[in-house]
Every structure is written in structure tokens, then in C-alpha cells.
N, C-alpha and C positions, 0 to 999 in steps of 0.2 A: 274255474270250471271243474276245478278236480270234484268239488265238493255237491254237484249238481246232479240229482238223482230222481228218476224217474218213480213216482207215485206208485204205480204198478208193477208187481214182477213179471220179470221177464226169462218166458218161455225158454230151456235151456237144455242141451242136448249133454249128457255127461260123460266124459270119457275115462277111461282108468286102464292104463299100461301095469301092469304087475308086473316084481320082478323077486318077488319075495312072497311065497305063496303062503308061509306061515301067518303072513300079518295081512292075509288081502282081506278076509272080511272087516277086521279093524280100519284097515284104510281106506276100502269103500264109507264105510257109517261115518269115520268122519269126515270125508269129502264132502258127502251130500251135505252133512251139517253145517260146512262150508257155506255151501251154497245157500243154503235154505236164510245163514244167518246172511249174506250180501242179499238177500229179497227175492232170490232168484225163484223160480218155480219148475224143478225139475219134470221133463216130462219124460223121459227115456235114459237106462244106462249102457253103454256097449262097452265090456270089458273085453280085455287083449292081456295074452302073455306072450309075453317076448325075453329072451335074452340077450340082444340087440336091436337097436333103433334104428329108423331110416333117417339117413342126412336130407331129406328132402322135406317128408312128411313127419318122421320122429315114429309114423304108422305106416304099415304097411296099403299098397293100392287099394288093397281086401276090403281093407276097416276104413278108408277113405268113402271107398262108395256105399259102405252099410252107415256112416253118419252124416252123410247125405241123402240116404234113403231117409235115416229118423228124422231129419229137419224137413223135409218133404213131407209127410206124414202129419207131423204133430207142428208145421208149421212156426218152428223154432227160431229163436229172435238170436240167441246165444248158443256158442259151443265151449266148455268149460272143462276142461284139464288137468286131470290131476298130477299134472307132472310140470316139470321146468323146460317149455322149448324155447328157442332159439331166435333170434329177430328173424330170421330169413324163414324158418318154418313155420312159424304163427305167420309171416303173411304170405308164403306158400298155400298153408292149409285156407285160409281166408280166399285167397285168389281164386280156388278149387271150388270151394264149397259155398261161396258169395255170401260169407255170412260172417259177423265177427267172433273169434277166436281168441282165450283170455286162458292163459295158464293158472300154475297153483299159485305164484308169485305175484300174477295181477289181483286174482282174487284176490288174495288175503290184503294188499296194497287197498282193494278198495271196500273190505269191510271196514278197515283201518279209516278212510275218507269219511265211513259214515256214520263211526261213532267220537271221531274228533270234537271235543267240542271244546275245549280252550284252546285261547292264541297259541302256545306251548306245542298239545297236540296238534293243529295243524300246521303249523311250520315244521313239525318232524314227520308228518305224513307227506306234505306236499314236495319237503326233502325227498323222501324214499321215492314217490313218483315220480319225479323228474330225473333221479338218476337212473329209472326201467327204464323211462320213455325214452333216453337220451339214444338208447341203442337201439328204436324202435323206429328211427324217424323215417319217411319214404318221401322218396319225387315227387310230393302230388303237389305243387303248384311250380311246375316247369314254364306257364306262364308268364311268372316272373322272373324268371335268368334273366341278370342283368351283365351277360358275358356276349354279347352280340352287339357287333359294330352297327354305325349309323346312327344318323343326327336324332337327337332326343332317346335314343335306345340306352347309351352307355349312362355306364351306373358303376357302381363300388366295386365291379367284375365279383361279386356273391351270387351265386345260387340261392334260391330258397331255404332250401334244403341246410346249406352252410348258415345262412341267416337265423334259422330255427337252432342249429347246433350252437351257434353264440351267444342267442337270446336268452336258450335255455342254461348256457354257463353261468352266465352272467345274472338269472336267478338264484342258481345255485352258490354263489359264491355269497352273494344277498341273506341267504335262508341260512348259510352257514352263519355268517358273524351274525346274524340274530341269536341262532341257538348260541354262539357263544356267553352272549349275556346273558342268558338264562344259564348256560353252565355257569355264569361267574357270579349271579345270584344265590342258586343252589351252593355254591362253595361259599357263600358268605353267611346263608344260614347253619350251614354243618360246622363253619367254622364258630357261630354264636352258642350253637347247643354242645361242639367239646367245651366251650370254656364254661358254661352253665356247668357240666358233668352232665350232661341229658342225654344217654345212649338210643341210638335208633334201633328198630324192630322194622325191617323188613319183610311185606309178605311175598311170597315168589310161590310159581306151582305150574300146573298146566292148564293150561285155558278150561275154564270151567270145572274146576276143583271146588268153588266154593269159596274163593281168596277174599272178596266183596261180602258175601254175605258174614264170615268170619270178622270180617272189619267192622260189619254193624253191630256185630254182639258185642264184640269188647270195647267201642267206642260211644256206643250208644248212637251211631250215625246214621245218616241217610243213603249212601253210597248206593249209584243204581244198580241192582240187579236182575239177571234174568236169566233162562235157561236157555243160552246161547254161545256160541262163541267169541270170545273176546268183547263178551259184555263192557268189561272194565278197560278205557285206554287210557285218559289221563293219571298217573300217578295221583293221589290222596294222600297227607299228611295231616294225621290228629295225636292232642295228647293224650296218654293210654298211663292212670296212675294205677300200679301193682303193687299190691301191699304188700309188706313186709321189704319191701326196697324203694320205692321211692316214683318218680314221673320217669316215661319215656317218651318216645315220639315212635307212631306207631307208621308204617308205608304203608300203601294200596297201590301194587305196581301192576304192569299186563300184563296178561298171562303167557308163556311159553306155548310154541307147538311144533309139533315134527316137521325139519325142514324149514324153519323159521328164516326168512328172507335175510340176505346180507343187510341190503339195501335198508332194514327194520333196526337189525342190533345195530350199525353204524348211525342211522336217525336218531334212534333212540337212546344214544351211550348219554347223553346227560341227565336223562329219566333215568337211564338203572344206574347210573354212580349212586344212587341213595341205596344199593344192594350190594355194590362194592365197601361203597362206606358205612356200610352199619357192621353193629356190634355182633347180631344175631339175626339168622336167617331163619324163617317157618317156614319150614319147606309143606305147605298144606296139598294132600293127595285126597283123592275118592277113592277111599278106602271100599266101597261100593261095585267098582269099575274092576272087569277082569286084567285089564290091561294096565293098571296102577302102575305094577313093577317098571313096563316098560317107560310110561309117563316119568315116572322118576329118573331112570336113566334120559332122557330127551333134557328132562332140566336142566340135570346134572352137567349137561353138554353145555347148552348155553353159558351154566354160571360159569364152567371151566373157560369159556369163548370171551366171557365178560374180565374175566380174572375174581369172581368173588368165589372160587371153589375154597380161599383157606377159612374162610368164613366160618364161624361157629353155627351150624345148622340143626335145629329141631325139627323131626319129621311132624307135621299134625295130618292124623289118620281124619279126615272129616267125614261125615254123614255117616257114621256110627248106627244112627237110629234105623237106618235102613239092614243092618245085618242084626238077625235074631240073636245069636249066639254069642254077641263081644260086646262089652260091657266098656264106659267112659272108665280112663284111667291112665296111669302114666306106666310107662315101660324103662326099665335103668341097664345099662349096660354093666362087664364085670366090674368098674369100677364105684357103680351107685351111680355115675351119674345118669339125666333124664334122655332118652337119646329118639323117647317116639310118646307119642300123646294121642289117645282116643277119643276125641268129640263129636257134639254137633251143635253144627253154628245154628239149626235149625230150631232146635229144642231147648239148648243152653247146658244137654249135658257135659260133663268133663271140663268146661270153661274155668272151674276155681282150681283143678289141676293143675291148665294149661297154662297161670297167669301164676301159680306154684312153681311151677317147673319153669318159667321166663326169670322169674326171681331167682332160681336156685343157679342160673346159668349163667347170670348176669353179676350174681355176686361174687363173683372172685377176689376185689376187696375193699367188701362189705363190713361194716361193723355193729356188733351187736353192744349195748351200754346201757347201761343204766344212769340216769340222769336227774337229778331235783330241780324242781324251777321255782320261782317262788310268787304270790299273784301278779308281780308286776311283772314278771315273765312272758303274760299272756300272749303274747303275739308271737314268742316265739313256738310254745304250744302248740299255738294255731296253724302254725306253719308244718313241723310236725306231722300232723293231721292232716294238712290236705296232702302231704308227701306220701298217706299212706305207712310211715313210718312207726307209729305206736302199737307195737304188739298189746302191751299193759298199762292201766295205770291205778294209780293207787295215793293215797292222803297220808301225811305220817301227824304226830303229834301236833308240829305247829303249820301244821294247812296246807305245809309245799306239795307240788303236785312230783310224786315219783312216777317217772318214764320209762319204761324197757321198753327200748328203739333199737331199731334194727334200717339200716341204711344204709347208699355209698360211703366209706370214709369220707371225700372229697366233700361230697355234700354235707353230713356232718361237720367237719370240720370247717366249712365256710359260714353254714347256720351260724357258729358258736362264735366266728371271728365275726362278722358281722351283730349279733349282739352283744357283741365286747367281751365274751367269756375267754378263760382261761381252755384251748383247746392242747397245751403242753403234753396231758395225760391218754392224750389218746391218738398221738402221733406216732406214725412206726417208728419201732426201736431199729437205731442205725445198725446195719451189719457190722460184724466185726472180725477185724481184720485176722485175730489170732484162733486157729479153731481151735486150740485148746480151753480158751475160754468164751467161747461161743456156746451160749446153749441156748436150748431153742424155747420159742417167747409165743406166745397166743395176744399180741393188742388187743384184737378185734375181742375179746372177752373180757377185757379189763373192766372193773368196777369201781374205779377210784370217785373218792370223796369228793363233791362240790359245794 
């Protein structure tokens, strides 16, 4: 039933408690956008500042009979909240105003219903709602107590009420060991691509940054997109080869937002361990949006909530093409290294930076060599090649093909032991124990003879 949604929008009354005056226009814009993406049709907003809340209503008497007035008026199907109430005050307010009442935590729960669309997502959507609703339950089939004497009455001595709280455990315990196989899935492909050497590339951002449509450019993919919130909810995994280093496997995760439901990052921790466990994070922002800075800090929050904050992160500034004045390109910290990237996923500028700067980040240890093969080499060549690996090549006197490759070590060196080459020369030099005779070594630019 979670997943069962009416054709039509419905008429919707909006409320917004501010308590932070800096950020209210930002938080109205994206309330409504809230709404707008669950289908809703906003017809009125009444904003309130408060610097305490009522225990009853969460609002004052005031602003109870002014959104009773707007539902009287505009005939209003829904009343929609931008804040977190309370089981007892959502159906307070409901009782008051005979109309249903849905906070910031239902909504977002049930944009999440609507854009579920593998087994995956909705066993972690239907998770997250059953644990709201579990604290939402009311008396309404008192008809059935089965706690009252006489012949044919007695029963299990349950309430309804108790009966619905068991039922619903006893889903949830269901919905859990499902997700668990799918966590134990997911750890069995993470565990096929470390032994591959196949590093992940996770995207992470704030809901509608652009994180999907970035995924089509560099994968060549379909992933749906749209100019809404949380467009994207099932996780996506493609391979993504970047040359001058080799294949990855790139994420397409959901997107963050302010206030982001417990009930969601608990649902969803087998979805994001692929942002835990990856190599490198893109952290992709609307560069576009005055509120960016803030957006980034909101992430930030999450991955720190998730534990992927020690995670190596790449800022990608997206939609570039939208500011006049800044140009696609990569930005380096005192170090040199890449620490923020300028594109658009729309246009395609900055993209050969941005899979630049994924390489330069990823190589830690990478190695560069030079290599002969000779024609019956061919297939490993070929191999080579689709890794993205061949910077150069070039023919010498008797026809061998010369290589300057640039790659994992790991991977290299499994190429070369898989076609029976001698990989001895380009194995790291062991440490050694005496530092006086310790000096230091560059492998990775070794040129040695084959």
C-alpha cells in the first residue's frame, strides 16, 4: 500500500515554522520543491516565527485557525510541514483541522515510495516507513479488542492497536534480513573488484546537483534524470575506463538533503557502504546555486553520519556553463594536488580534466613503463588498450610493438603474470632495514629491458 499513489495532485496547505531567519528564503524554495516533487499542488503558504514550539500543536492557536481558514478556502486535501512533529501533534493537528497532516519526514519518506523502483529500493523505503509509522499508530479499530469477557468474545487479550504494533515488528524484522542479503551481496561484489584491483568512484552531492546526469556523460548511460528532487534513488553501478590508469566502477547514489531522515540513512546504509567503500569520492555541487557552500556542509554531515568523511574527496563544481565568467578546469591545492574540478555534465566541458584529475588521484601506486610485445603478444596488447593504458606506441626494427603504459602496479603486474612474463623488474624494491644504505628508488619509472 506504501507504494500506491493517487493520479492527481493533491491540493495542499504549506506550513513553515522558521527559526533561523538567515536561511528562511532557502528553506521555503526548497520545501515547495519538496512538494511539488511528491505531486502535491500547493495552493497556499502560512509562515510562522517562533522561538519555541507548542507541545500540543508544534503552532500556536493563531496559525491553527489561519490553516484552517486556507483549507476552507482553497478546499485543501493535505496539510504539509516543514518541520518534524511528533505522533501526538500530527494527530492533534489532524483532529483540529479534519484533514491529513504529513511532516518534512513523511514527505520526503514518500517521494522516496515514488521513485522506488527496484526490489532493493523498495524494501529500504518500505523499511523507513514502517519504522515512522510504527510511532504513529492510533485506536482506530477499538472494535476489535479482544480483552473483554464472555462466550465467543475472548481472544489473544490483544488490542488492535497491540496487534498492528506486532505485525508491523514482525515486517520489519522480515525487511531487515532481506536487506541483509543484499548487503551480503554488495560485499561480495566489492569483495570481486579488490581482488580484480578495480577501485570504485562514488558520486555523493545534494539532491539535485546534477550527480545522474554527470553519470551519463562519463558512462555513456541512460540513468533517469530530471529537474526535481531526489530524481535518483536506486543506487547505479557502471564501468567507467580512464585513461592513463586503467577501469573503475563508477556509483550513482541518492542524493543528500537538509535534515535527511534517520529512518533513510539507517534504510539505506547498504546503498551507501558503496561511499564508504570506495576509493574516491565526487563530491558534485551546483556550482550555479547561491547556497552551494551551505549544500556542501549538509553533505559533509551525512558522509561524517555514514563514516565516509576520511574518504579521499573531489569537489566537482557542475553546471559551469550556467556562470559567464568561469571557465572548465581543474583547481590544485599547495600541494599540486587536484582538490576541485569545473564542468558541465550538460555540455561536456571539463570532462577530460575531470577523468585527468580521477587518474592523478587514484594513482598512488601507479606505474609508468615501457614495454616490447612481440606479434604474438597480441592479446595482451589488446588488453592494454581497452584498460586505457597506452599512453604511446611505436614499431622498432624487428616489428615489436613498444608501449609506454601507464597503469595500477597491481594490474600490471597481474597482465604480465597471467601472460607468463617475467614481472621480477618492475616489482617494488623491498625497504631496507639499514638507513644508511637506504636510498631512495623511483620503480614506477623503471625501464628495464624485455
Amino acid at each position: 500500500m506504501f507504494f500506491e499513489r493517487p493520479d492527481s495532485g493533491e491540493v495542499a496547505i504549506l506550513v513553515h515554522v522558521g527559526f533561523d531567519s538567515s536561511r528562511e528564503e532557502a528553506d521555503i524554495r526548497e520545501f515547495e520543491e519538496l512538494a511539488l516533487s511528491a505531486g502535491a499542488s500547493p495552493a497556499a503558504l502560512i509562515n510562522a516565527s517562533a522561538r519555541t514550539t507548542s507541545p500540543r500543536f508544534y503552532v500556536g492557536t493563531g496559525k491553527v485557525e489561519e490553516i484552517a481558514a486556507a483549507i476552507a478556502l482553497h478546499n485543501a486535501e493535505i496539510v504539509l510541514f516543514n518541520n518534524t512533529l511528533s505522533p501526538s501533534q500530527e494527530r492533534n493537528l489532524e483532529k483540529e483541522l479534519k484533514c491529513r497532516v504529513l511532516d518534512r519526514t513523511g514527505l520526503i519518506l514518500d517521494i522516496f515510495a515514488q521513485r522506488a523502483r527496484s526490489h532493493e529500493g523498495k524494501l529500504q523505503v518500505e523499511l523507513a516507513q514502517l519504522k515512522h509509522a510504527s510511532t504513529r499508530l492510533v485506536r482506530g479499530w477499538t472494535h476489535l479488542d479482544r480483552q473483554k469477557g464472555g462466550i465467543g468474545l475472548r481472544g489473544a487479550g490483544e488490542t488492535q492497536l497491540e496487534i498492528d504494533q506486532r505485525l508491523i515488528g514482525v515486517r520489519i524484522t522480515s525487511l531487515k534480513k532481506n536487506l541483509e542479503k543484499v548487503r551480503s551481496q554488495r560485499d561480495q561484489g566489492r569483495r570481486a573488484r579488490k581482488r580484480a584491483e578495480i577501485p570504485t568512484i562514488s558520486l555523493v552531492g545534494y539532491t539535485n546537483a546534477g550527480k545522474s546526469s554527470l553519470f551519463n556523460r562519463l558512462c555513456g548511460d541512460t540513468t533517469y534524470v530530471a529537474n526535481q528532487l531526489f530524481a535518483t534513488l536506486d543506487s547505479t553501478l557502471r564501468k567507467l575506463p580512464i585513461p592513463n590508469f586503467g577501469p573503475a566502477i563508477l556509483a550513482d547514489t541518492v542524493g543528500f538533503i537538509r535534515q535527511l531522515p534517520h529512518q533513510l540513512v539507517d534504510a539505506f546504509r547498504a546503498t551507501l557502504e558503496e561511499t564508504v567503500e570506495a576509493r574516491l569520492l565526487l563530491h558534485v555541487v551546483d556550482c550555479h546555486d547561491d547556497e552551494r557552500q551551505i549544500f556542501i556542509e549538509e553533505v559533509n554531515k551525512v558522509l561524517t553520519e555514514i563514516g565516509a568523511d576520511e574518504v579521499t574527496t573531489l569537489l566537482v563544481f557542475n553546471k559551469v556553463d550556467l556562470l559567464g565568467d568561469q571557465h572548465a578546469g581543474i583547481d590544485r591545492d599547495e600541494s599540486g594536488k587536484p582538490w576541485r574540478v569545473w564542468v558541465s555534465a550538460h555540455t561536456g566541458a571539463g570532462i577530460p580534466e575531470l577523468l585527468a584529475a580521477i587518474a592523478e588521484l587514484l594513482s598512488d601506486d601507479s606505474i609508468t613503463a615501457s614495454l616490447s610485445l612481440t606479434a604474438a603478444q597480441g592479446r595482451l596488447r589488446s588488453r592494454f588498450y581497452q584498460l586505457g593504458a597506452v599512453l604511446t606506441e611505436s614499431t622498432d626494427e624487428q616489428g615489436n610493438n613498444l608501449l609506454q603504459l601507464r597503469l595500477p602496479r597491481a594490474e600490471f603486474l597481474r597482465l604480465l603474470s597471467e601472460a607468463g612474463m617475467d614481472a621480477s623488474p618492475w616489482l617494488p624494491a623491498p625497504e631496507s632495514t639499514d638507513p644508511e644504505n637506504s636510498l631512495p628508488t623511483d620503480a614506477g619509472t623503471a625501464d628495464p629491458a624485455v
